[in-house]
PDB file of N, CA, C and O in Angstrom:
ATOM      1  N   UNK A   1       8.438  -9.101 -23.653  1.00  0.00           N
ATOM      2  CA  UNK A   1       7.839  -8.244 -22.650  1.00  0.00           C
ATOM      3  C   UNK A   1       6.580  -8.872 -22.065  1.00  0.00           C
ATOM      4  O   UNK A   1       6.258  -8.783 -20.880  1.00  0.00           O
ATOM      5  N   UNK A   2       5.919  -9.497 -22.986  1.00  0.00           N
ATOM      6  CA  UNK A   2       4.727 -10.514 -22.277  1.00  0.00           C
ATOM      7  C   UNK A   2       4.776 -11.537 -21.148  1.00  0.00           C
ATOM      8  O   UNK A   2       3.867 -11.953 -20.429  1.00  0.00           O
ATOM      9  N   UNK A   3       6.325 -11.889 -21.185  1.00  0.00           N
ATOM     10  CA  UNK A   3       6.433 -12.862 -20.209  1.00  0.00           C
ATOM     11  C   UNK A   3       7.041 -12.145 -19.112  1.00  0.00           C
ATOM     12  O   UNK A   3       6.886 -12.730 -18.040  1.00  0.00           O
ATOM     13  N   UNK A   4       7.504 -11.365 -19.065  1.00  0.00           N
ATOM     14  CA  UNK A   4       7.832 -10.111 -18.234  1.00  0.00           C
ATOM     15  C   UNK A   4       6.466  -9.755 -17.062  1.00  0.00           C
ATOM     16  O   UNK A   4       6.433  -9.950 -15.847  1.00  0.00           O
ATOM     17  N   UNK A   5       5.561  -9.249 -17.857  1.00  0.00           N
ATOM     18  CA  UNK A   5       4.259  -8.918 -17.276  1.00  0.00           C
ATOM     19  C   UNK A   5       3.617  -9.906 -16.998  1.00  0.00           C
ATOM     20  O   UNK A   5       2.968  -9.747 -15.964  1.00  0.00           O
ATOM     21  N   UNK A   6       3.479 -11.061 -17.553  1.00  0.00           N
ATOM     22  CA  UNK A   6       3.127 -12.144 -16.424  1.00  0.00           C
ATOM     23  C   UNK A   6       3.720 -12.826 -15.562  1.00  0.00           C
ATOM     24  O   UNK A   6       3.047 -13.511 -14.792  1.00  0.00           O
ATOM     25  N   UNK A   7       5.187 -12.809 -15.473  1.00  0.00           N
ATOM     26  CA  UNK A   7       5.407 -13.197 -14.275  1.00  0.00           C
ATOM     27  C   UNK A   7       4.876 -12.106 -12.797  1.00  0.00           C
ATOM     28  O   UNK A   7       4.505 -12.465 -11.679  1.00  0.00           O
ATOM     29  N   UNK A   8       5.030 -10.744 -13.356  1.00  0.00           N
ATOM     30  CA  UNK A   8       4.885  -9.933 -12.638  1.00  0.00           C
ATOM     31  C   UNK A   8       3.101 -10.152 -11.831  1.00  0.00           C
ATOM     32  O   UNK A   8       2.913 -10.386 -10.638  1.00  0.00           O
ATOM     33  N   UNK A   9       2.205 -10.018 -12.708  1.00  0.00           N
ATOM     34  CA  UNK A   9       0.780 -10.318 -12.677  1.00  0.00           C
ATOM     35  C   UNK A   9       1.038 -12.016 -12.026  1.00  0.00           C
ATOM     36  O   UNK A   9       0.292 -11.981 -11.048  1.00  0.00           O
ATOM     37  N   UNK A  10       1.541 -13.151 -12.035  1.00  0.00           N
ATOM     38  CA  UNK A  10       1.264 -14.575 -11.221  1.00  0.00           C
ATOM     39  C   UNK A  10       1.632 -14.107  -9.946  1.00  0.00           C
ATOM     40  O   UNK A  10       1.220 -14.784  -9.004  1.00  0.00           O
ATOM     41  N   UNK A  11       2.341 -13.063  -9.677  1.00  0.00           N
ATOM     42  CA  UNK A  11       3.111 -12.904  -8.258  1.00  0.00           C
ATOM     43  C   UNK A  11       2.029 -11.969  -7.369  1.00  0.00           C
ATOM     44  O   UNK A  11       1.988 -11.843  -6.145  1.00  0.00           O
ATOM     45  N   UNK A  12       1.127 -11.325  -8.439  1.00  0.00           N
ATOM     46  CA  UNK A  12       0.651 -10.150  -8.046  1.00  0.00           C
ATOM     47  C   UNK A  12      -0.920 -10.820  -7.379  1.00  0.00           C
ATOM     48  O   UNK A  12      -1.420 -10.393  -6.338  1.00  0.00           O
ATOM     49  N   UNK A  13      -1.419 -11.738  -8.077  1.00  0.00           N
ATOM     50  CA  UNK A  13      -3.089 -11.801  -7.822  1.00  0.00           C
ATOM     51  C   UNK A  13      -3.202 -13.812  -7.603  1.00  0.00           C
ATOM     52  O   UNK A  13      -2.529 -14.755  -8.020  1.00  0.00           O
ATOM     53  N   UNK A  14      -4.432 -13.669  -6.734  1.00  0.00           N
ATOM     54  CA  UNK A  14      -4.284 -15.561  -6.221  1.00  0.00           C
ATOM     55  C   UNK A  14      -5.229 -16.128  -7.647  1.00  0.00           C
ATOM     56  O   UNK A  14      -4.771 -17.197  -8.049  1.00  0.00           O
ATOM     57  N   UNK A  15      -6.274 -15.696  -8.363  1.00  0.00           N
ATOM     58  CA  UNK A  15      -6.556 -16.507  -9.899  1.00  0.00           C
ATOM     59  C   UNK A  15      -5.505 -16.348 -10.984  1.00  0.00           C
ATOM     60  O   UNK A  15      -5.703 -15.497 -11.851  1.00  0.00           O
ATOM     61  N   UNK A  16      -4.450 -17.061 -11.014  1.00  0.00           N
ATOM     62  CA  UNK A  16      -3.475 -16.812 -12.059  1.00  0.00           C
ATOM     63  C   UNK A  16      -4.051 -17.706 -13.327  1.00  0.00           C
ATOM     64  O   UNK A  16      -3.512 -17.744 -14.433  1.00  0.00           O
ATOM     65  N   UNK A  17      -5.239 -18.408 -12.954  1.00  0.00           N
ATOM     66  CA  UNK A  17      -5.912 -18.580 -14.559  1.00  0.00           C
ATOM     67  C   UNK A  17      -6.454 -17.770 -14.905  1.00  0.00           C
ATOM     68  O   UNK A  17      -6.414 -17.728 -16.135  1.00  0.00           O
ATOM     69  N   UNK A  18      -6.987 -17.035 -14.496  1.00  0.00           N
ATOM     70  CA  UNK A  18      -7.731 -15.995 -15.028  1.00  0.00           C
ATOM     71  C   UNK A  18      -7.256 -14.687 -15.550  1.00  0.00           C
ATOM     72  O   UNK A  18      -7.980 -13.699 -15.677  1.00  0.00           O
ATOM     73  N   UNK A  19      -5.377 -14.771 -15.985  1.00  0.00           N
ATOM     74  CA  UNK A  19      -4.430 -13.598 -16.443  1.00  0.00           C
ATOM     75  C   UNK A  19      -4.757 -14.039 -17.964  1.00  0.00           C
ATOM     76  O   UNK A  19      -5.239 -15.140 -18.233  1.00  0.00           O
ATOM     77  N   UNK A  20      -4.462 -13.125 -18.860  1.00  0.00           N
ATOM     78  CA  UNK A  20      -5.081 -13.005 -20.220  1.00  0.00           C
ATOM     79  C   UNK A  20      -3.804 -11.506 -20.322  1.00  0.00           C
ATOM     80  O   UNK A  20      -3.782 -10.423 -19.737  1.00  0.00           O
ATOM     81  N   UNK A  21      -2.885 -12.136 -21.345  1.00  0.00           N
ATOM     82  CA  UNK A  21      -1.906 -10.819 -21.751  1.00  0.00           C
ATOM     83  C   UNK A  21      -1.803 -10.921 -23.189  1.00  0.00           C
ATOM     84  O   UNK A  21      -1.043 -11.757 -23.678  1.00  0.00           O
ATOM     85  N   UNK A  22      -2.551 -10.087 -23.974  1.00  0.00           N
ATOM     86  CA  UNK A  22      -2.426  -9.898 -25.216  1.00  0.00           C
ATOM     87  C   UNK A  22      -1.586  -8.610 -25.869  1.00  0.00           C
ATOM     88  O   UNK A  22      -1.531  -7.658 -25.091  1.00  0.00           O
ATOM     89  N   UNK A  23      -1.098  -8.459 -26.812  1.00  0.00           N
ATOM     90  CA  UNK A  23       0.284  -7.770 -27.286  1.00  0.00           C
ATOM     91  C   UNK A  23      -0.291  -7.400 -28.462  1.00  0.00           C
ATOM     92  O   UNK A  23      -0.946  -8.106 -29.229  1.00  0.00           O
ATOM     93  N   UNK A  24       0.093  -5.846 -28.592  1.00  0.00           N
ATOM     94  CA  UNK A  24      -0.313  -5.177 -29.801  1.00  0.00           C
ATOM     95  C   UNK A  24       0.872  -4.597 -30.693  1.00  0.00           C
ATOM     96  O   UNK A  24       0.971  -3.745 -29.811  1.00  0.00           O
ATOM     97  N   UNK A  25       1.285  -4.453 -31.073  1.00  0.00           N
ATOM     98  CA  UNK A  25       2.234  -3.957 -31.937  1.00  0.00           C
ATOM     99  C   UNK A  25       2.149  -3.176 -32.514  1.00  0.00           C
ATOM    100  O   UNK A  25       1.208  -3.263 -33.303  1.00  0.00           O
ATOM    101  N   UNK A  26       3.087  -1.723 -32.603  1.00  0.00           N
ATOM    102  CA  UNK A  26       3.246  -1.222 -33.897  1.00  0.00           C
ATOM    103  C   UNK A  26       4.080  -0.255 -34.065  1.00  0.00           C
ATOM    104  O   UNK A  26       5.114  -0.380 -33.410  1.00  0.00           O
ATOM    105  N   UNK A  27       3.974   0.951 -34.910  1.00  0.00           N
ATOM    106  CA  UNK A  27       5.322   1.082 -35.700  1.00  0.00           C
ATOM    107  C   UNK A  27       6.305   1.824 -34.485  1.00  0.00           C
ATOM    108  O   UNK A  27       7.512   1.632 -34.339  1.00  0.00           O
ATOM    109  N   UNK A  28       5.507   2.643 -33.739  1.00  0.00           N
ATOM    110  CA  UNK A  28       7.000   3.268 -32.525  1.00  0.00           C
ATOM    111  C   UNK A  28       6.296   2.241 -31.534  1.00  0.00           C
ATOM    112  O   UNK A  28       7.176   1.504 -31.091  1.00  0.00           O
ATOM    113  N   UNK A  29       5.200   1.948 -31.077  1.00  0.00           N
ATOM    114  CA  UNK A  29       4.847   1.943 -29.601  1.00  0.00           C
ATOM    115  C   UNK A  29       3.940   0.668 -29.856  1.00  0.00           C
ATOM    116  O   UNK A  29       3.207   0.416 -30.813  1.00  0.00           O
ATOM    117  N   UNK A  30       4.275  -0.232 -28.440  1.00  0.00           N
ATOM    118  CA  UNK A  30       3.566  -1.796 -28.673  1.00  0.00           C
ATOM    119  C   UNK A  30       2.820  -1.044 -27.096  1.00  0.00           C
ATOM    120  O   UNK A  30       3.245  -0.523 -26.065  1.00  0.00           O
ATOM    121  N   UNK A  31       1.489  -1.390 -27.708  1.00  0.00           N
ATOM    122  CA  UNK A  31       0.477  -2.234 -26.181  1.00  0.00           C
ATOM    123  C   UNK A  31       0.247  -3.286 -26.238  1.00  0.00           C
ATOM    124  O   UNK A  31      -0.126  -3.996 -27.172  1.00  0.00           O
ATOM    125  N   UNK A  32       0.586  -3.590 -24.590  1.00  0.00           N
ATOM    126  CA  UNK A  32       0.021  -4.977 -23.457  1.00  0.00           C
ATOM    127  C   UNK A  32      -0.857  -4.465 -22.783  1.00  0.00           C
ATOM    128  O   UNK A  32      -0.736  -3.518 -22.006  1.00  0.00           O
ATOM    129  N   UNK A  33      -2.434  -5.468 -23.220  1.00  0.00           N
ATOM    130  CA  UNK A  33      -3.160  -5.417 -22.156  1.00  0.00           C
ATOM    131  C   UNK A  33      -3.396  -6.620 -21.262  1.00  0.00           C
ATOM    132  O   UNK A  33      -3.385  -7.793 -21.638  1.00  0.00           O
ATOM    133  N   UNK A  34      -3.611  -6.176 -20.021  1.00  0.00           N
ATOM    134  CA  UNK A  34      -3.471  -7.094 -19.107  1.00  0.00           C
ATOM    135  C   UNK A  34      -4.660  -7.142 -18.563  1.00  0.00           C
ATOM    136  O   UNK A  34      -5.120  -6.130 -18.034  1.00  0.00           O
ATOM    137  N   UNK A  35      -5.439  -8.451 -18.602  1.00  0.00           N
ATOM    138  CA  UNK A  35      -6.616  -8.648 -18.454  1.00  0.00           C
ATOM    139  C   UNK A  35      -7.058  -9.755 -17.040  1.00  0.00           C
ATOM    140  O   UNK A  35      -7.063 -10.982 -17.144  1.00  0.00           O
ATOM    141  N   UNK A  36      -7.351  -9.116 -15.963  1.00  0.00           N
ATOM    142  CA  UNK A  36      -7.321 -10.575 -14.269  1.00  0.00           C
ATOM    143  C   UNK A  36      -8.876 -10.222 -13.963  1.00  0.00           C
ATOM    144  O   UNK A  36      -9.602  -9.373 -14.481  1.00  0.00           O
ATOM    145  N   UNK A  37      -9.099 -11.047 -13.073  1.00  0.00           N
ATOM    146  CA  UNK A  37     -10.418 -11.203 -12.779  1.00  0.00           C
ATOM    147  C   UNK A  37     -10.571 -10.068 -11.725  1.00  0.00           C
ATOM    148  O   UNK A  37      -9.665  -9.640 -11.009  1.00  0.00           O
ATOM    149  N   UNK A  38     -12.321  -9.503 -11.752  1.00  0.00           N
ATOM    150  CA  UNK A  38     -12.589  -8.294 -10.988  1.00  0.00           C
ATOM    151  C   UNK A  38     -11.770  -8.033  -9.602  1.00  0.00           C
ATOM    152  O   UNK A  38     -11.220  -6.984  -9.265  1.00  0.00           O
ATOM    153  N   UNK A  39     -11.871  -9.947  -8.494  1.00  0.00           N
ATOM    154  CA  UNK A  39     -11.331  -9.686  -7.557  1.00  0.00           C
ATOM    155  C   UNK A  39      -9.831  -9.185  -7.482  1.00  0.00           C
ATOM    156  O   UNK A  39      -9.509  -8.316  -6.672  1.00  0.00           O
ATOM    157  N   UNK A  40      -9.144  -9.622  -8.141  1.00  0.00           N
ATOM    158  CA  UNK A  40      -7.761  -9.094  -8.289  1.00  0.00           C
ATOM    159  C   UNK A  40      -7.273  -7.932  -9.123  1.00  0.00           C
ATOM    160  O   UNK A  40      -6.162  -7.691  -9.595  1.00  0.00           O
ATOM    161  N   UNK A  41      -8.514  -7.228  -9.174  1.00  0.00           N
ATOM    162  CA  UNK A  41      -7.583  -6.077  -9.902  1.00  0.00           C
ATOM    163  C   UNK A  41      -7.046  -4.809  -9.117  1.00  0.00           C
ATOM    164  O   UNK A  41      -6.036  -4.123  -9.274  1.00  0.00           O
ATOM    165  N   UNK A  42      -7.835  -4.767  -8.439  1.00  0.00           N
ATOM    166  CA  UNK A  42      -7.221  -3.568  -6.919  1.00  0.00           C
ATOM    167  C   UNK A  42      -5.878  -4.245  -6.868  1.00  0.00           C
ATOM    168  O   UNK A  42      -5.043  -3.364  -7.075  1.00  0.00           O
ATOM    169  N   UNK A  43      -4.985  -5.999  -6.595  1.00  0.00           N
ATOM    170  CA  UNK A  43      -3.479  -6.192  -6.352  1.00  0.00           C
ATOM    171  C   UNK A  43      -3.009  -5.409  -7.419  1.00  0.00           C
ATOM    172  O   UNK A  43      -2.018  -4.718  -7.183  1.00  0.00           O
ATOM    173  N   UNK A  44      -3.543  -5.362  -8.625  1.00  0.00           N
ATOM    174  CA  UNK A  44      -2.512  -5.333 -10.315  1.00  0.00           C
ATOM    175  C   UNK A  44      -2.661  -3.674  -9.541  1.00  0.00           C
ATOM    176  O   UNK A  44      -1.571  -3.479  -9.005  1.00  0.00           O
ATOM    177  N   UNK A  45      -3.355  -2.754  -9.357  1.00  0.00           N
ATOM    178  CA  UNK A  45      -3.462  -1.472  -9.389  1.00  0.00           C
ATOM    179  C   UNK A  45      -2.917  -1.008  -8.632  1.00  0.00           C
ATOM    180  O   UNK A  45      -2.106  -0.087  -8.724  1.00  0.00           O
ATOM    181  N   UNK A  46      -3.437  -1.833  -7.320  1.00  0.00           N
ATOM    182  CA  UNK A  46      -2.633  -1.126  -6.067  1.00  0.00           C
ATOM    183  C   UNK A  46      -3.298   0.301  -5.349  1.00  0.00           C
ATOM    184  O   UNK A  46      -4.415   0.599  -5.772  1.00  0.00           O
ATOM    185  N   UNK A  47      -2.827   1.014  -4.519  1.00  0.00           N
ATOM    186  CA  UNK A  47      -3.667   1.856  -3.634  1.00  0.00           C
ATOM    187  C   UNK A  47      -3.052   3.396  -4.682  1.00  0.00           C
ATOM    188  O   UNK A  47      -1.921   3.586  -5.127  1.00  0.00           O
ATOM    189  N   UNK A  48      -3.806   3.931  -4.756  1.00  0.00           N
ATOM    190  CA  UNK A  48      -3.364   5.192  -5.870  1.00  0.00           C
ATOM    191  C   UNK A  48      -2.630   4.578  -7.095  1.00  0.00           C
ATOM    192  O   UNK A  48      -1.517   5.101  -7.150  1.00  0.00           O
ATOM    193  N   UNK A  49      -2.771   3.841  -7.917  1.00  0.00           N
ATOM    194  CA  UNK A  49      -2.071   3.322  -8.933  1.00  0.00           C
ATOM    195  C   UNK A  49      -0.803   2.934  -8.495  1.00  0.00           C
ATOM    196  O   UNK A  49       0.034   3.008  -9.395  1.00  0.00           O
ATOM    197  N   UNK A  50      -0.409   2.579  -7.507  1.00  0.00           N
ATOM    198  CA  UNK A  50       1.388   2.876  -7.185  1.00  0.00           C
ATOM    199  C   UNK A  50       2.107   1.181  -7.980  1.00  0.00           C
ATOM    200  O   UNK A  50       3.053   1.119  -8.765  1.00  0.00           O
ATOM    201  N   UNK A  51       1.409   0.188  -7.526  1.00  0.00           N
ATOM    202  CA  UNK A  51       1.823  -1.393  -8.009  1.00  0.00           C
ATOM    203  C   UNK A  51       1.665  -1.415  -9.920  1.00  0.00           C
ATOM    204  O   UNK A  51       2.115  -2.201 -10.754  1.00  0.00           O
ATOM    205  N   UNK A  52       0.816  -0.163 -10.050  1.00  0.00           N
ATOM    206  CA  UNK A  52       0.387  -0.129 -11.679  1.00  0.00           C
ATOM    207  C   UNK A  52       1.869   0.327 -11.959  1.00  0.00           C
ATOM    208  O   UNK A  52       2.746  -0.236 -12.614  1.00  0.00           O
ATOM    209  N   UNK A  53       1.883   1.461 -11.300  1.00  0.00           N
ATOM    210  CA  UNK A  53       2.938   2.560 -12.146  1.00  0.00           C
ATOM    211  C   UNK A  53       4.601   1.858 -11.601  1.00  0.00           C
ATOM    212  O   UNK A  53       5.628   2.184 -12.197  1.00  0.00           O
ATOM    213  N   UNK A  54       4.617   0.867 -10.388  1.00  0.00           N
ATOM    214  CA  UNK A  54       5.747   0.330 -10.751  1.00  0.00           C
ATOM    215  C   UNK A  54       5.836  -0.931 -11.891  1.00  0.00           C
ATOM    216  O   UNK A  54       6.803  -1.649 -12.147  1.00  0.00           O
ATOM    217  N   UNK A  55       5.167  -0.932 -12.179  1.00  0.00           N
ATOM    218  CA  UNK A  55       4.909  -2.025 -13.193  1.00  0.00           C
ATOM    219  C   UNK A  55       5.162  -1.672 -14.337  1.00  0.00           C
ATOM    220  O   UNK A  55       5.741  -2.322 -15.207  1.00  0.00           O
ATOM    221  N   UNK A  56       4.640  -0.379 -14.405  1.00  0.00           N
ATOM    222  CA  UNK A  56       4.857   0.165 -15.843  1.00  0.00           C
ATOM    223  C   UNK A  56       6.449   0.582 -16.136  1.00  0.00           C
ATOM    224  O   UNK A  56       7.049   0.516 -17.208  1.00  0.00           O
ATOM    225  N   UNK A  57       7.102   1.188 -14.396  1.00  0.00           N
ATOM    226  CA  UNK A  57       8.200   1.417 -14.468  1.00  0.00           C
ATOM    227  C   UNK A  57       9.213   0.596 -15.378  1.00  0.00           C
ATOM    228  O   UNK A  57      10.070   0.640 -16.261  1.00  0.00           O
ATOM    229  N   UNK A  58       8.608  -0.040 -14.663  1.00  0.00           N
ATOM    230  CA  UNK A  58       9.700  -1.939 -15.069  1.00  0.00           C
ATOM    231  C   UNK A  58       9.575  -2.628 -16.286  1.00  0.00           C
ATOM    232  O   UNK A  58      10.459  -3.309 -16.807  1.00  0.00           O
ATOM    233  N   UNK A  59       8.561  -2.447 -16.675  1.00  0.00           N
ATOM    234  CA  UNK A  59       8.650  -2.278 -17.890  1.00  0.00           C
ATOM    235  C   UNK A  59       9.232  -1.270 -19.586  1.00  0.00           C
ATOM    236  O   UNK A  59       9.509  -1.665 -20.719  1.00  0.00           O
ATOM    237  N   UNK A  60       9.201  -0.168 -19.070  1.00  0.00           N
ATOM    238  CA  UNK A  60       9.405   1.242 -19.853  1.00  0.00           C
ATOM    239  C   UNK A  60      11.319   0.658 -19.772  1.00  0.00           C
ATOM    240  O   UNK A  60      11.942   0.911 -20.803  1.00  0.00           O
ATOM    241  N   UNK A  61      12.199  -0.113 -18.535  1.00  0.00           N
ATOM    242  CA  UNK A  61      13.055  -0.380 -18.172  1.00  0.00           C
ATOM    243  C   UNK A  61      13.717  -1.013 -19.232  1.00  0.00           C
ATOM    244  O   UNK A  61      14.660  -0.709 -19.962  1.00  0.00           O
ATOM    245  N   UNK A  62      12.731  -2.283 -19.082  1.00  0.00           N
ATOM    246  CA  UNK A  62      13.192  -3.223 -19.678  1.00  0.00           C
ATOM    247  C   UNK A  62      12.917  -2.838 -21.474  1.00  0.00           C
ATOM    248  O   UNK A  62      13.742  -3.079 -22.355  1.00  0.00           O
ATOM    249  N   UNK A  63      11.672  -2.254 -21.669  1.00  0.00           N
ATOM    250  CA  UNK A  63      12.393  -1.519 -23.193  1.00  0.00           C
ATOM    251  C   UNK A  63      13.035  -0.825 -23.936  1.00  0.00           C
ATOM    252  O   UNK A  63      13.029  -0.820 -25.167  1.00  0.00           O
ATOM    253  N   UNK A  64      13.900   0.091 -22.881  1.00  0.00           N
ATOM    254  CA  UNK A  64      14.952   0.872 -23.336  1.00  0.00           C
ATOM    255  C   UNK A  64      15.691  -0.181 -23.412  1.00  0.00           C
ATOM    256  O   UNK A  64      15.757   0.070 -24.616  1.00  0.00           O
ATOM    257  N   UNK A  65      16.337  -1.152 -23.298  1.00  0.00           N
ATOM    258  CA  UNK A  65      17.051  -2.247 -23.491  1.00  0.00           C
ATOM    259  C   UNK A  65      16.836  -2.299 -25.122  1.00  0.00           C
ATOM    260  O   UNK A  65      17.698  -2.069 -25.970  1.00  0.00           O
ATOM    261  N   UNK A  66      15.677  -2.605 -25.305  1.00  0.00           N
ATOM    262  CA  UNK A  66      15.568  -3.184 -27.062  1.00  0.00           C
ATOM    263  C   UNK A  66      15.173  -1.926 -27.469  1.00  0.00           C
ATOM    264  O   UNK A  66      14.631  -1.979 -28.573  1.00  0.00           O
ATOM    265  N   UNK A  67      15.242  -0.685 -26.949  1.00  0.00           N
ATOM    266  CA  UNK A  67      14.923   0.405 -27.707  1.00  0.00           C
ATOM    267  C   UNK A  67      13.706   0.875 -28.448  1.00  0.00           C
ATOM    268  O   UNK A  67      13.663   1.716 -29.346  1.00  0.00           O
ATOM    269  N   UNK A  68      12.765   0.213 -27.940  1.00  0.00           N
ATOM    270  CA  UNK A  68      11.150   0.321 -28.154  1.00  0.00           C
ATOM    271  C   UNK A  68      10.249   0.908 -26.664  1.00  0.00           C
ATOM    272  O   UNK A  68      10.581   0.952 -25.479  1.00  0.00           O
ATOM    273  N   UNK A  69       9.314   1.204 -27.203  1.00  0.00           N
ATOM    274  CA  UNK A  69       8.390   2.056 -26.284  1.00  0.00           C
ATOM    275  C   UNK A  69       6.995   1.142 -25.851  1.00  0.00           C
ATOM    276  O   UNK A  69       6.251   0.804 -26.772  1.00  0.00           O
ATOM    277  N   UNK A  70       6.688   0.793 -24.604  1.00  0.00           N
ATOM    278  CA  UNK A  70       5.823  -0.235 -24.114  1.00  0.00           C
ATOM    279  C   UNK A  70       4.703   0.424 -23.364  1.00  0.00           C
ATOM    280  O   UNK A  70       5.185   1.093 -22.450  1.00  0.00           O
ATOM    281  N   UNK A  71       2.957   0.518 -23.407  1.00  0.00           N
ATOM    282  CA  UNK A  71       2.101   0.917 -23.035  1.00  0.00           C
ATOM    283  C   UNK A  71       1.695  -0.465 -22.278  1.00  0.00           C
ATOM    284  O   UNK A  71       1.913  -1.591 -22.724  1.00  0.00           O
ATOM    285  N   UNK A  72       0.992  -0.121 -20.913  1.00  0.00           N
ATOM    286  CA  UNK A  72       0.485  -1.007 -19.897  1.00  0.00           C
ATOM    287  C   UNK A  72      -1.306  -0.973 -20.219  1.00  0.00           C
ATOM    288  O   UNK A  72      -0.761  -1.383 -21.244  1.00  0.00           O
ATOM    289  N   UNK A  73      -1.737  -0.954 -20.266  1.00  0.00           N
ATOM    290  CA  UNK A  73      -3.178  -1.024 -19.936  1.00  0.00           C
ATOM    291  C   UNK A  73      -4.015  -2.090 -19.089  1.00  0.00           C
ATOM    292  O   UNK A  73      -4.482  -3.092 -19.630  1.00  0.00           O
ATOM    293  N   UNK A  74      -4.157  -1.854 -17.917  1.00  0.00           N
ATOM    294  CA  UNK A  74      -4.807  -3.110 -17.424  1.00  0.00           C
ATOM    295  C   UNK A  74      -6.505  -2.654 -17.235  1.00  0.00           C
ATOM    296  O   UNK A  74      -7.075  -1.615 -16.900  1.00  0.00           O
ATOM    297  N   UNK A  75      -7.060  -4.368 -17.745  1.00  0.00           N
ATOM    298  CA  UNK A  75      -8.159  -4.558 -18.026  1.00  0.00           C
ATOM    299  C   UNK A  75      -8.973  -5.406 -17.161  1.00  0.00           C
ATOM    300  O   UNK A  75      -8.594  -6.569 -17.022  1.00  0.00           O
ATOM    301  N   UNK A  76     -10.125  -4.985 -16.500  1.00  0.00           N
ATOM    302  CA  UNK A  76     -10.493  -5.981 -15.603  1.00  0.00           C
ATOM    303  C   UNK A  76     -11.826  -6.724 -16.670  1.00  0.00           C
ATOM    304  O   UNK A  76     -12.383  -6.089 -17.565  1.00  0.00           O
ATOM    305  N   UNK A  77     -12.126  -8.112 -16.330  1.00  0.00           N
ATOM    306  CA  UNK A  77     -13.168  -8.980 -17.120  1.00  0.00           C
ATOM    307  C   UNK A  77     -14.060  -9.106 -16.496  1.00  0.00           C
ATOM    308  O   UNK A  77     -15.018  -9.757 -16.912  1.00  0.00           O
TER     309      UNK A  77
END
């Protein structure tokens, strides 16, 4: 799912060094936080959360696949 969310985040913001996706784990529910630089965090968010919450969509997607439950949190540095 990490590489999932960063491809999503390289497509999303122009400092793609500055993406930082760390993975938490645990027993029902894993968080990813997603960490881009101040200027790019309005792309990751988007205008009313909408680029967040399809993101999250697409994700929640892709873990009913493996049958686990995935939290988004994005973090600006």
């Amino acid at each position: 799912m990490k590489k999932l969310v960063a491809y999503i985040a390289e497509a999303l913001v122009d400092d793609t060094g500055s993406i930082n996706i760390n993975e938490i784990e645990g027993n029902q529910t894993n968080i990813i936080e997603l960490k881009v630089a101040k200027s790019d965090i309005g792309k990751v968010i988007g205008r009313q959360g909408r680029t967040a919450d399809a993101i999250r969509t697409i994700l929640n997607c892709a873990a009913a696949k493996v049958n686990k439950r995935y939290i988004l949190q994005i973090i600006d540095e």
